[in-house]
BALO-601265 format. One record per residue (C-alpha): x, y, z; residue in three letters. Coordinates in steps of 0.001 Angstrom, whole numbers. Example, Ala and Ser with C-alpha at 12.3 -4.5 7.8 and 13.67 -1.06 7.14 Angstrom:
BEGIN
R       c1       c2       c3  residuo
R    12300    -4500     7800      ala
R    13670    -1060     7140      ser
***
This chain:
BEGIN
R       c1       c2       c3  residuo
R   -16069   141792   128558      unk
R   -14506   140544   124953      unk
R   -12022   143541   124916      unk
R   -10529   142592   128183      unk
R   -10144   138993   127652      unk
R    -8243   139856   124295      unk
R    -6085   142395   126261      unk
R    -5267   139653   129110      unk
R    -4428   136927   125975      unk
R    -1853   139667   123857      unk
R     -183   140056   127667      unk
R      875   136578   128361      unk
R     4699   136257   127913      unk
R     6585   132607   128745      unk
R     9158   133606   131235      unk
R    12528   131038   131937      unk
R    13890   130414   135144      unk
R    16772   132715   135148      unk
R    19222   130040   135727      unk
R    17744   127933   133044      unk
R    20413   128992   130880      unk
R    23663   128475   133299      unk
R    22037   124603   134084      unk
R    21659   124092   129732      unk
R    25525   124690   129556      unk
R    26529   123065   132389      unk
R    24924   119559   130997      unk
R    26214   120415   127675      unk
R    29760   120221   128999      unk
R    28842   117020   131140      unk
R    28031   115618   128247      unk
R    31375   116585   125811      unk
R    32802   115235   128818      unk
R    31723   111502   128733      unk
R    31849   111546   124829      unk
R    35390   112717   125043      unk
R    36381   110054   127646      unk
R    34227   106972   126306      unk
R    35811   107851   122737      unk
R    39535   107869   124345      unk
R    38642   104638   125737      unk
R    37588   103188   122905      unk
R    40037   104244   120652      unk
R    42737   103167   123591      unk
R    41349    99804   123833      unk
R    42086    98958   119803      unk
R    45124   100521   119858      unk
R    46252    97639   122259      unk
R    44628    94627   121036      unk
R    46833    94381   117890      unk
R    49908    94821   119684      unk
R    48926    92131   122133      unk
R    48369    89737   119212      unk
R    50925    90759   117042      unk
R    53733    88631   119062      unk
R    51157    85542   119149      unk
R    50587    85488   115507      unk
R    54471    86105   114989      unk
R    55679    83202   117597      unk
R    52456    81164   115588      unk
R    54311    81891   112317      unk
R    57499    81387   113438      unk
R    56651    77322   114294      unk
R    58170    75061   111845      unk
R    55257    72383   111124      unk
R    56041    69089   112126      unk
R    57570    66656   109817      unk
R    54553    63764   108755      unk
R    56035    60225   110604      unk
R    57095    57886   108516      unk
R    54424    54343   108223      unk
R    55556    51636   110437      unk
R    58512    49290   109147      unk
R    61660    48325   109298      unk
R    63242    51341   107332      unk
R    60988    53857   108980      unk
R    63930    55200   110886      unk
R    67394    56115   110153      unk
R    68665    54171   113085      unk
R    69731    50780   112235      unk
R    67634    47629   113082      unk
R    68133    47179   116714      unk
R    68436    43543   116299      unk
R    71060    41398   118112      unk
R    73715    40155   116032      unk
R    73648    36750   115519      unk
R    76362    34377   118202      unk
R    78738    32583   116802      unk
R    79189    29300   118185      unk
R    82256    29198   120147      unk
R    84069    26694   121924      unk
R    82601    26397   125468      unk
R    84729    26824   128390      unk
R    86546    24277   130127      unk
R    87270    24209   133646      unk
R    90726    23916   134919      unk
R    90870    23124   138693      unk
R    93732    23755   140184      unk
R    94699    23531   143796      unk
R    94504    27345   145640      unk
R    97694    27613   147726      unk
R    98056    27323   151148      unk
R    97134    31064   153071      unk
R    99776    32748   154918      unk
R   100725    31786   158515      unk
R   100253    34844   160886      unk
R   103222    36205   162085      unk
R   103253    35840   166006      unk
R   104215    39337   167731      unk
R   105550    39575   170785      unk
R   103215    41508   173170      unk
R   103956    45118   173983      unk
R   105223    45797   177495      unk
R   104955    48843   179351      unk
R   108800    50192   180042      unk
R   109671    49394   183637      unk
R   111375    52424   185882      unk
R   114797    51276   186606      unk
R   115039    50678   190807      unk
R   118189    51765   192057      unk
R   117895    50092   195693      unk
R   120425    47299   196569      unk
R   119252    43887   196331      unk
R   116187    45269   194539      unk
R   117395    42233   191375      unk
R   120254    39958   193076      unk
R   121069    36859   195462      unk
R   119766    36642   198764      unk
R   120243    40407   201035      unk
R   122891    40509   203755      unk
R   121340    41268   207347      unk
R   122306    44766   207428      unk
R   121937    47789   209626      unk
R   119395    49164   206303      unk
R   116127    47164   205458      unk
R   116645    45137   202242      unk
R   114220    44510   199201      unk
R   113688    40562   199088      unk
R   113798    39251   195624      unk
R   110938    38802   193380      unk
R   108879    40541   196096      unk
R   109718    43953   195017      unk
R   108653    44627   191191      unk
R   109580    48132   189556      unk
R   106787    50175   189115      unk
R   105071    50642   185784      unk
R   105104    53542   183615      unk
R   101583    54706   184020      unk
R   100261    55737   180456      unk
R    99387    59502   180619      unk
R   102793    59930   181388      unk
R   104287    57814   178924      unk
R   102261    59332   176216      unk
R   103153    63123   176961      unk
R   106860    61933   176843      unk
R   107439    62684   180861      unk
R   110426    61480   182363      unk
R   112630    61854   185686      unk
R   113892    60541   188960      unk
R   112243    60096   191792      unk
R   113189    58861   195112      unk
R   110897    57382   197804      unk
R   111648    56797   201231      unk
R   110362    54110   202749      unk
R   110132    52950   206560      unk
R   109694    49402   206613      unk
R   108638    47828   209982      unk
R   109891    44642   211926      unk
R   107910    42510   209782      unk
R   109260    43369   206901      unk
R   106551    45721   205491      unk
R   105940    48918   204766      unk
R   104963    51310   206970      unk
R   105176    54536   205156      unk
R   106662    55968   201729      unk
R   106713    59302   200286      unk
R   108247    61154   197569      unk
R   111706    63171   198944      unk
R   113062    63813   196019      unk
R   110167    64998   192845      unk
R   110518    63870   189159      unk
R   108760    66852   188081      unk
R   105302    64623   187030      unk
R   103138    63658   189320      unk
R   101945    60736   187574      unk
R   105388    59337   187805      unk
R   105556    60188   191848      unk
R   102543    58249   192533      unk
R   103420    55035   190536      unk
R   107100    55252   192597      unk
R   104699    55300   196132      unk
R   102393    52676   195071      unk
R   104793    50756   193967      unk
R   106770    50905   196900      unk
R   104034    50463   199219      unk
R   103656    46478   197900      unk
R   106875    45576   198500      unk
R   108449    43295   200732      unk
R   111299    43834   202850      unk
R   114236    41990   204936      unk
R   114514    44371   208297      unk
R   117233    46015   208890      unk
R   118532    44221   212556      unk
R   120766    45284   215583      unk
R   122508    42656   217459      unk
R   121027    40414   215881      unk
R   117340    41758   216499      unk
R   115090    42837   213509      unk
R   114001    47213   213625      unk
R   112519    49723   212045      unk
R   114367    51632   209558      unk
R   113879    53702   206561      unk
R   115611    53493   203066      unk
R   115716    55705   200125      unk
R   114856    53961   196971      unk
R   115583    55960   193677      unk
R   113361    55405   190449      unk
R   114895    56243   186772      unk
R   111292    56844   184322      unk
R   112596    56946   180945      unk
R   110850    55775   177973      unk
R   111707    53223   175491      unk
R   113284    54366   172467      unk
***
């Protein structure tokens, strides 16, 4: 019984894991590893501190100090006292009245007219009409038509002649353009115009009728 007990204890060997090894050199790398990186770090991290102070302690070192200011006084600054000088008494003033002259009349100006067309009927500006076989335009009772003011400012001109058929009484029955100025603005003041006047009938035998008469119209602006 002692001789195999003995036996079994010279027999017992410790036996690894097989991979023991392979796992030992594996975790020695790790760790070269994270020394490697921690000391690159490190080393990285000093290498920029100095060059991120360097400018501040050169701008720091750069800075003039401040001159000490001067103690409170009247020669404490190279600018002179900023007292006012002292007035000399002058003579004061006297006041001179004098009379303002009188202001300028305004000049009175004739008031602008708007040119006229120049009527070329007979008796449109005379005595008294003639019975006649032709209505006549009574006197003061058959004004010239105005230049109407678009036309006038574009520079139109031209003659036109209306044709008017005045009535027993005098009147006008109808007018209308038979011969075109080339503006209609200047037409229609002719017919309008024309329309307001006042007539003496033309008569036969002594008996007022109805006629017509061609009255011509000259627009031309004032120069």
């Amino acid at each position: 019984m002692p001789a195999s007990s003995s036996r079994s204890a010279q027999n017992f060997h410790f036996q690894l894991p097989p991979n023991s090894l392979k796992i030992a050199g594996i975790a020695f790398g790790v760790g070269v590893l994270l020394f490697l990186l921690v000391w690159f770090n490190v080393r990285r991290s000093n290498a920029v501190a100095p060059a991120a102070t360097q400018p501040q302690a050169q701008a720091a070192t750069e800075l003039a100090p401040l001159p000490a200011p001067l103690p409170a006084g009247s020669g404490a600054s190279e600018m002179p006292d900023a007292r006012p000088a002292p007035v000399e008494e002058e003579e004061a003033p006297q006041l001179v009245e004098t009379t303002p002259p009188p202001p300028p009349q305004p000049i009175a100006e004739a008031p602008q007219q708007m040119p006229m067309a120049d009527a070329g009927a007979p008796g449109a500006a005379g005595a008294a009409p003639v019975p006649t076989d032709r209505p006549q335009p009574l006197p003061g009772q058959s004004p010239a038509p105005s230049y109407p003011a678009g036309a006038l400012r574009r520079g139109e001109s031209g003659t036109v002649v209306v044709q008017a058929v005045v009535g027993v009484q005098g009147t006008v029955i109808d007018a209308r353009v038979v011969q075109r100025s080339g503006s209609r603005d200047l037409d229609r003041a002719a017919v309008e115009a024309v329309r307001g006047w006042r007539f003496q009938p033309a008569q036969s035998n002594g008996q007022p009728m109805q006629a017509s008469l061609d009255i011509p119209f000259d627009f031309k602006p004032a120069q």
